[in-house]
VMD Tcl script that builds the backbone (N, CA, C; Angstrom):
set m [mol new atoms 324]
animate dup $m
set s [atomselect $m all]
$s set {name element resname resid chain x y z} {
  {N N UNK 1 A 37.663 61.131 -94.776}
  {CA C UNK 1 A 37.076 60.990 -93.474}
  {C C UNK 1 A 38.187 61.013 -92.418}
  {N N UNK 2 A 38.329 61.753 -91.243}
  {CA C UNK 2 A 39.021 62.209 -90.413}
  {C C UNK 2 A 38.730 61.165 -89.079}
  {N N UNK 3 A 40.159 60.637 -88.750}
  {CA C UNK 3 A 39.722 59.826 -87.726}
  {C C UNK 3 A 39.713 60.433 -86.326}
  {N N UNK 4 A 38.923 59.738 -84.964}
  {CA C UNK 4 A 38.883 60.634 -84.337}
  {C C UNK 4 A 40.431 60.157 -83.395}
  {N N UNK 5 A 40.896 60.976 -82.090}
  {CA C UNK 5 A 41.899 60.514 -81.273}
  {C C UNK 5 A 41.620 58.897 -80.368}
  {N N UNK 6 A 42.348 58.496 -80.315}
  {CA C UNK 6 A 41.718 57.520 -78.981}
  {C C UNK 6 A 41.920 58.085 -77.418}
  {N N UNK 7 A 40.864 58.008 -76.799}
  {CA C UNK 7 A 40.955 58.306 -75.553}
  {C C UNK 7 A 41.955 58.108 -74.567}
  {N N UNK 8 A 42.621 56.969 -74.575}
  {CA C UNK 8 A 43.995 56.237 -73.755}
  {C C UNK 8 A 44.966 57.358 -73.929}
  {N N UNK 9 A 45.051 57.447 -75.720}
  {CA C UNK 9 A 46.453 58.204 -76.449}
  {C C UNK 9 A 46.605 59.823 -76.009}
  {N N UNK 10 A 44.958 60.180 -75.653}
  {CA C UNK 10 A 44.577 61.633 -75.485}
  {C C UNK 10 A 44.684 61.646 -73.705}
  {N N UNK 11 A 44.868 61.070 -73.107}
  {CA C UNK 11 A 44.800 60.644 -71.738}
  {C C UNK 11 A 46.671 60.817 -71.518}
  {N N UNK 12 A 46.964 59.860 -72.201}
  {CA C UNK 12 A 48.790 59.970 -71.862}
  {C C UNK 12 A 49.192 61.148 -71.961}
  {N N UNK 13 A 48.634 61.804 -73.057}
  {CA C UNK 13 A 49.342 63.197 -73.551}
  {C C UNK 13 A 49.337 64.403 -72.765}
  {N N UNK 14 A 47.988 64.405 -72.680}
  {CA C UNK 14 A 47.435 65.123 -71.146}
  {C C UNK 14 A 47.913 65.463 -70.189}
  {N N UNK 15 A 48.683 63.992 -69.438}
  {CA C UNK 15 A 49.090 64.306 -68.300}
  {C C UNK 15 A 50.518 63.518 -68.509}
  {N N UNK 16 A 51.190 64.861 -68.698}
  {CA C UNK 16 A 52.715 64.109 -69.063}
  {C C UNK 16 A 53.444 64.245 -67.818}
  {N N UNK 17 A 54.743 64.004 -68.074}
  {CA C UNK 17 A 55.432 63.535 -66.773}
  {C C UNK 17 A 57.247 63.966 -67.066}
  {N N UNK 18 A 57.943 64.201 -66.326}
  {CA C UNK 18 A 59.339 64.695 -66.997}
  {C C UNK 18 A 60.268 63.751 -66.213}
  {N N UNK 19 A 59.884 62.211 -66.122}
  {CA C UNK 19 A 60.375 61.320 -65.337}
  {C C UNK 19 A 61.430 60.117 -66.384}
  {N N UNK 20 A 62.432 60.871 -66.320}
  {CA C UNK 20 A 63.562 59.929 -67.343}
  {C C UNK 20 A 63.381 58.086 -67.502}
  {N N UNK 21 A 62.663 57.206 -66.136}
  {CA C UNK 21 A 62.477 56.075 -66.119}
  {C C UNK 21 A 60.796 55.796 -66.710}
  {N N UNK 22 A 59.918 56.558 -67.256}
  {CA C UNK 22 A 58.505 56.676 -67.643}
  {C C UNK 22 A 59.142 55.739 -68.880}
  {N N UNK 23 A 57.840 54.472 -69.107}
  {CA C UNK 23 A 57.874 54.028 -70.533}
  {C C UNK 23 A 57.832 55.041 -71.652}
  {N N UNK 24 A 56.605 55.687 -71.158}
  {CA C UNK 24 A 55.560 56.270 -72.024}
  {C C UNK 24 A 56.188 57.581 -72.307}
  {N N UNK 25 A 57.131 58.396 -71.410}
  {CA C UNK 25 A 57.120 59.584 -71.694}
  {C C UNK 25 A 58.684 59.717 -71.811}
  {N N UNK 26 A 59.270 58.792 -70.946}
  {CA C UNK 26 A 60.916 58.927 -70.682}
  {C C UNK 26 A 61.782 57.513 -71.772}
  {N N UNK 27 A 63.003 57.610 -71.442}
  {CA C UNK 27 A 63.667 56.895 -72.036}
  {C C UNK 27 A 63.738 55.164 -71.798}
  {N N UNK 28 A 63.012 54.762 -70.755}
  {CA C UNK 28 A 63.117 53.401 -70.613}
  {C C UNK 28 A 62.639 52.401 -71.206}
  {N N UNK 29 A 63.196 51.570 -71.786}
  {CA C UNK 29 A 62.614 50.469 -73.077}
  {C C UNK 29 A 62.238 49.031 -71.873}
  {N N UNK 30 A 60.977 48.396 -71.895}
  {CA C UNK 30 A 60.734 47.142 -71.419}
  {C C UNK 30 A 60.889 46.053 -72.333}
  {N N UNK 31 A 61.044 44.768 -71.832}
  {CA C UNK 31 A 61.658 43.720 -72.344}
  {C C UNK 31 A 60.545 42.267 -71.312}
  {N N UNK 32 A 60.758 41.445 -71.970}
  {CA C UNK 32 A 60.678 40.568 -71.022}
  {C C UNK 32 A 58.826 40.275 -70.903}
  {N N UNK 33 A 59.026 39.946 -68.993}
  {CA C UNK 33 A 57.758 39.362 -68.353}
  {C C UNK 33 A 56.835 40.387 -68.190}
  {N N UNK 34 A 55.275 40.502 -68.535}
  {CA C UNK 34 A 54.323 41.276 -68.487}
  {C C UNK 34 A 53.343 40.135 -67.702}
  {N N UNK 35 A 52.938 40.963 -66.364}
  {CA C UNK 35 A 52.769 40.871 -65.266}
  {C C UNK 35 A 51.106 41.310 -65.184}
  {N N UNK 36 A 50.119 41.489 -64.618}
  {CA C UNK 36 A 49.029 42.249 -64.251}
  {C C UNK 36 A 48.958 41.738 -62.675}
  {N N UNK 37 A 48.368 42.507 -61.626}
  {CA C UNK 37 A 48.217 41.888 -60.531}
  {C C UNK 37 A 47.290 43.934 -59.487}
  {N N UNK 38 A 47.197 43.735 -58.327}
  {CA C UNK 38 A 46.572 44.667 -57.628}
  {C C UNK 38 A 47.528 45.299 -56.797}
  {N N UNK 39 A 47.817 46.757 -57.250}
  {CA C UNK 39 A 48.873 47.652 -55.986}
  {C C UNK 39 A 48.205 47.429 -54.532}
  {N N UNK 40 A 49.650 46.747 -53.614}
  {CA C UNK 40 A 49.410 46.065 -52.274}
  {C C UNK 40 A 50.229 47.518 -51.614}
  {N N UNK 41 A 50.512 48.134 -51.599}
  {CA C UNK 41 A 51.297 49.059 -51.446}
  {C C UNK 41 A 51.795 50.316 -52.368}
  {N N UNK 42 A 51.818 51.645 -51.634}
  {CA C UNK 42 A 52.199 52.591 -52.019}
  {C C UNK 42 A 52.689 53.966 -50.963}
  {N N UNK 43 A 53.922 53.099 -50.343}
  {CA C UNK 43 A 54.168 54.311 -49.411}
  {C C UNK 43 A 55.546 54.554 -49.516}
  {N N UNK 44 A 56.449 53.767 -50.615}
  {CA C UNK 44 A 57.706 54.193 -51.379}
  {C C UNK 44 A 57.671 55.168 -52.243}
  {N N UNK 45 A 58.597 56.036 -52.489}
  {CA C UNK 45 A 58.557 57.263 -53.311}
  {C C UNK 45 A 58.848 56.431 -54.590}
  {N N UNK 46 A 57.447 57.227 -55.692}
  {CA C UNK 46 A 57.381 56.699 -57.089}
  {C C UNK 46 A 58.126 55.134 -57.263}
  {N N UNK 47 A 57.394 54.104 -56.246}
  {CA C UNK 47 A 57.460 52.663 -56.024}
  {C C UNK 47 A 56.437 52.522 -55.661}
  {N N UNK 48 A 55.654 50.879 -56.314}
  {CA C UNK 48 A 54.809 50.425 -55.733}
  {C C UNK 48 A 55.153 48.961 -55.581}
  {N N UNK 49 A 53.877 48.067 -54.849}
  {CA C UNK 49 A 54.535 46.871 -54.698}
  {C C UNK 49 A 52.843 46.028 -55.001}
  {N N UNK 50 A 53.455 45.032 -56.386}
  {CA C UNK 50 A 52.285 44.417 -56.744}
  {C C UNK 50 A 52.224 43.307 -56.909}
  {N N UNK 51 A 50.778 43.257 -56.348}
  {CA C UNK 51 A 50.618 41.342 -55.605}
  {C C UNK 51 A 49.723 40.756 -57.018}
  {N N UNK 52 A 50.245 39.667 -56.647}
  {CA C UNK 52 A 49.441 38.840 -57.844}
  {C C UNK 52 A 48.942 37.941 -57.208}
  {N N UNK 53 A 47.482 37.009 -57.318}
  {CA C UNK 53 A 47.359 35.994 -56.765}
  {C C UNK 53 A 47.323 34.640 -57.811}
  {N N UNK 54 A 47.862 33.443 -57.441}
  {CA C UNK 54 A 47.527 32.193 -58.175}
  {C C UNK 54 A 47.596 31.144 -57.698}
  {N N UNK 55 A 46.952 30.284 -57.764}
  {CA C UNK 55 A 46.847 28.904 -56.922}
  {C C UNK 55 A 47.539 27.794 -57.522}
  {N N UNK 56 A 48.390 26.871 -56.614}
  {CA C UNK 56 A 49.236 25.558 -56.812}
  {C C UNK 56 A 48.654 24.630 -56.755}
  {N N UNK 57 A 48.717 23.478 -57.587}
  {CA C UNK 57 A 48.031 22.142 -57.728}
  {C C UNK 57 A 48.868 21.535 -56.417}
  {N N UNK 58 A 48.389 20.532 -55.753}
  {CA C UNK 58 A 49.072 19.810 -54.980}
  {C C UNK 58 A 48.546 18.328 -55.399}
  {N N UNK 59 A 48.946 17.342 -55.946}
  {CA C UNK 59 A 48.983 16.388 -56.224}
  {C C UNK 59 A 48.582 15.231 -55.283}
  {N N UNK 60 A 49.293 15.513 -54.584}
  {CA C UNK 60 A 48.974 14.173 -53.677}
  {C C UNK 60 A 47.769 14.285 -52.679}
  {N N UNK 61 A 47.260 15.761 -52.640}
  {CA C UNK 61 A 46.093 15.766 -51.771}
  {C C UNK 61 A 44.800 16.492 -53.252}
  {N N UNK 62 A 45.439 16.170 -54.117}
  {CA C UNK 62 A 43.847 16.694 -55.005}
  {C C UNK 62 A 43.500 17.661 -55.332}
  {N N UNK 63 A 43.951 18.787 -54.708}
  {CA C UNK 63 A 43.862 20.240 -54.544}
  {C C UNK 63 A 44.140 21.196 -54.766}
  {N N UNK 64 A 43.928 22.827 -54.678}
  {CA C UNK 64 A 44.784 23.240 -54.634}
  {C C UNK 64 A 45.248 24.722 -53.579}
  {N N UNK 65 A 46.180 25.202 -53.532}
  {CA C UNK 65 A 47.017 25.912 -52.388}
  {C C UNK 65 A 46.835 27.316 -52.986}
  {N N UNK 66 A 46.835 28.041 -52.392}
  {CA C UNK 66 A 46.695 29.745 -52.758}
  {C C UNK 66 A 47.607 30.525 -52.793}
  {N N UNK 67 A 48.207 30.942 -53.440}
  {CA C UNK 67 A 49.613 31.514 -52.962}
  {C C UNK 67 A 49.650 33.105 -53.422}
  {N N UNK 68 A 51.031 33.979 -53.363}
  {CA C UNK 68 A 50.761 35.671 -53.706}
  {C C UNK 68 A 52.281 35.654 -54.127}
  {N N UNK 69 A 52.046 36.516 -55.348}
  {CA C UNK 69 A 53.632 36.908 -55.661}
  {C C UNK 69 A 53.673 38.581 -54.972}
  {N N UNK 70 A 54.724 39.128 -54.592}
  {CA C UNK 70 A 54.684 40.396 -54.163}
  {C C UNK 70 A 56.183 41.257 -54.987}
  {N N UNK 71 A 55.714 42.061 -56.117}
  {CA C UNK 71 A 56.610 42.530 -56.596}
  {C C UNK 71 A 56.789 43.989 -56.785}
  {N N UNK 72 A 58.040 44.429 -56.547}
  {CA C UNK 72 A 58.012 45.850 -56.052}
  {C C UNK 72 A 58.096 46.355 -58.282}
  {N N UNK 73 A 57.279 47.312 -58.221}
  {CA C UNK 73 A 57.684 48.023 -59.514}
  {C C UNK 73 A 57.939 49.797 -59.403}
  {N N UNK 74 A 58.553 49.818 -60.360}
  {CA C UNK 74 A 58.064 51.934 -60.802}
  {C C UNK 74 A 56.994 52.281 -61.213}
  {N N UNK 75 A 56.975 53.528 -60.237}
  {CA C UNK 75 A 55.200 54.409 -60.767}
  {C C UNK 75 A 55.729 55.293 -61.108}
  {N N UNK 76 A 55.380 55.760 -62.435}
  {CA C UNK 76 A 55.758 56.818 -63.062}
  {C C UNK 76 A 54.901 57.984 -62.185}
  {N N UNK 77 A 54.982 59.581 -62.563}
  {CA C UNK 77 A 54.098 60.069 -62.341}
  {C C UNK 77 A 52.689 60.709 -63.343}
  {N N UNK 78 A 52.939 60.178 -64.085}
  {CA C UNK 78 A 51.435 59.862 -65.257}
  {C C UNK 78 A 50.968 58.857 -64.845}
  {N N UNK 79 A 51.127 57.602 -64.534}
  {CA C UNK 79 A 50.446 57.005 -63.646}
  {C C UNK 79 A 49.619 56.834 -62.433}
  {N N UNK 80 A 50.405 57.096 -61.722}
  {CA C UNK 80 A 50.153 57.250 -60.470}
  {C C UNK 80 A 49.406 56.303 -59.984}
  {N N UNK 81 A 49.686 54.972 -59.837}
  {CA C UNK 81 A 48.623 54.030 -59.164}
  {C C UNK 81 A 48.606 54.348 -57.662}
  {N N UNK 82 A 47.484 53.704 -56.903}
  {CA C UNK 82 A 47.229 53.936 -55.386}
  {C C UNK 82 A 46.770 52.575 -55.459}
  {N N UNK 83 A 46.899 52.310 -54.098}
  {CA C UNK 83 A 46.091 51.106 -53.412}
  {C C UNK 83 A 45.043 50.479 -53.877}
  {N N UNK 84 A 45.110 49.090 -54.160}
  {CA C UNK 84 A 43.352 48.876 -55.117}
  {C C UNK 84 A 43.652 48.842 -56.006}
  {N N UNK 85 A 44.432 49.753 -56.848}
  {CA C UNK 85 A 43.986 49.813 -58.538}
  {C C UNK 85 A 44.793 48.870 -59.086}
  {N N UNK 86 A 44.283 48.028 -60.091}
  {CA C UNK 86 A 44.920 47.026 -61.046}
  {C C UNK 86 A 45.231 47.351 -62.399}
  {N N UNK 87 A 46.578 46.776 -61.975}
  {CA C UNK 87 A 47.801 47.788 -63.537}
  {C C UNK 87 A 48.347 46.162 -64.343}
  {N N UNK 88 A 48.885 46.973 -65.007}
  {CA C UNK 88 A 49.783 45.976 -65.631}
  {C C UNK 88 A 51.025 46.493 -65.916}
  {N N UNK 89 A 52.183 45.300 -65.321}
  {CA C UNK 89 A 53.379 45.466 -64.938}
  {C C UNK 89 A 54.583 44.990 -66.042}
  {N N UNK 90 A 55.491 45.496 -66.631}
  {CA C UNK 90 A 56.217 44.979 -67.427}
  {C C UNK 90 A 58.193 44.977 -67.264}
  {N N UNK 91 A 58.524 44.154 -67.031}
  {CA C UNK 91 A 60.115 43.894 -67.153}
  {C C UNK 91 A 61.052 44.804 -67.372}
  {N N UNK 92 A 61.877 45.601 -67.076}
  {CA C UNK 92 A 62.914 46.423 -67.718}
  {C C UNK 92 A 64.141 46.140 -67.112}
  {N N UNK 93 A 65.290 47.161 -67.359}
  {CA C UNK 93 A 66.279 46.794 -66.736}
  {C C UNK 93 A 66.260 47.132 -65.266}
  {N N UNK 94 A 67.413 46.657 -64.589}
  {CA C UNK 94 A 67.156 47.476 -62.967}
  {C C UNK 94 A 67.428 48.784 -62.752}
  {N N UNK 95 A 66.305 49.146 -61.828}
  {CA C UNK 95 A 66.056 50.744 -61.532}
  {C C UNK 95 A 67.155 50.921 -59.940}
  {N N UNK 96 A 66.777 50.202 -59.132}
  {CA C UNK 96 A 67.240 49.971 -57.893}
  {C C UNK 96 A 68.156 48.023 -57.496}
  {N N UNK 97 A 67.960 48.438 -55.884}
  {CA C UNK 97 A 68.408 47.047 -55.747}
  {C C UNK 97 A 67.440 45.727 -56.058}
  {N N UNK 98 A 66.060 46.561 -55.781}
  {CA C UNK 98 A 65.031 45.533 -55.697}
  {C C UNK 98 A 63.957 45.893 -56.587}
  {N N UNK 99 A 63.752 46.889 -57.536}
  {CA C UNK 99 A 63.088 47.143 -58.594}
  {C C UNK 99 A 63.643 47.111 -60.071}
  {N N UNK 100 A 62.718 45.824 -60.653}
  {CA C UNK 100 A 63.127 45.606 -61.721}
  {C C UNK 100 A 61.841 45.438 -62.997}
  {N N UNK 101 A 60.926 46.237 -62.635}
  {CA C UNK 101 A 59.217 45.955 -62.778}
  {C C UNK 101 A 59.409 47.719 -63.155}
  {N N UNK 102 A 58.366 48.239 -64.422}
  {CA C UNK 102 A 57.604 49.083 -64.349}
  {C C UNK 102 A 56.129 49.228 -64.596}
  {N N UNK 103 A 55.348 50.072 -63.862}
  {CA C UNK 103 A 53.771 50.015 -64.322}
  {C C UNK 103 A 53.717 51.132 -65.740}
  {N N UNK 104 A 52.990 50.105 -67.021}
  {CA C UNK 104 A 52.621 50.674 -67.896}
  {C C UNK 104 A 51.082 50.969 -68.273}
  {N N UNK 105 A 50.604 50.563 -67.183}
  {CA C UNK 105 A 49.358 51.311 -67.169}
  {C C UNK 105 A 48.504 50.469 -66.417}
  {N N UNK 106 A 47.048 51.272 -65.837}
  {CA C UNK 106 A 46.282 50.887 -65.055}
  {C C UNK 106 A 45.056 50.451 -65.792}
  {N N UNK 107 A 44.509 49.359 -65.315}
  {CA C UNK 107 A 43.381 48.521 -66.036}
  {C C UNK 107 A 42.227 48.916 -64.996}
  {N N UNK 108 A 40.899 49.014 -66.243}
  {CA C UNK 108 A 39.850 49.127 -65.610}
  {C C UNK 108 A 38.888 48.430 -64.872}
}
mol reanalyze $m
mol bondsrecalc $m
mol representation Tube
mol addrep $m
């Protein structure tokens, strides 16, 4: 019995990319913190910048506080996230001064 492809795997392949920093297609190995959060931005070349939201206990008033992480990552171009779409972000080495995040893919 012949198994069939998975759709994701048939999706990557598809639309490849000749981008040396790509997890998926290029040489860059991730490590580390895996991230998910919503692209707040996309008007850096193959950079995006992704917000996470999570809320702080505050103790002495009972409560709690709302806060946003804002972290710049790499968009491959098999990716390609835009504005809105929610990815998930993973650790690598540094790309730039202030990118140290790549997107390994977009969640539905």
């Amino acid at each position: 019995m012949e198994e069939k492809p998975k759709k994701k795997a048939a999706k990557k392949e598809a639309k490849g990319c000749n981008d040396v920093n790509c997890p998926i297609h290029g040489s860059l190995s991730t490590r580390g913190a895996v991230l998910e959060g919503d692209v707040a931005s996309d008007k850096m070349d193959k950079t995006v910048v992704v917000q996470s939201d999570y809320k702080i206990r505050l103790n002495k008033y009972e409560r709690y506080r709302s806060s946003k992480s804002r972290i710049p990552a790499h968009n491959p171009p098999c990716i390609d996230a835009k504005v809105g779409d929610r990815v998930r972000i993973r650790e690598c080495r540094k790309l730039s001064r202030t990118v140290s995040f790549v997107v390994t893919e977009k969640l539905d």
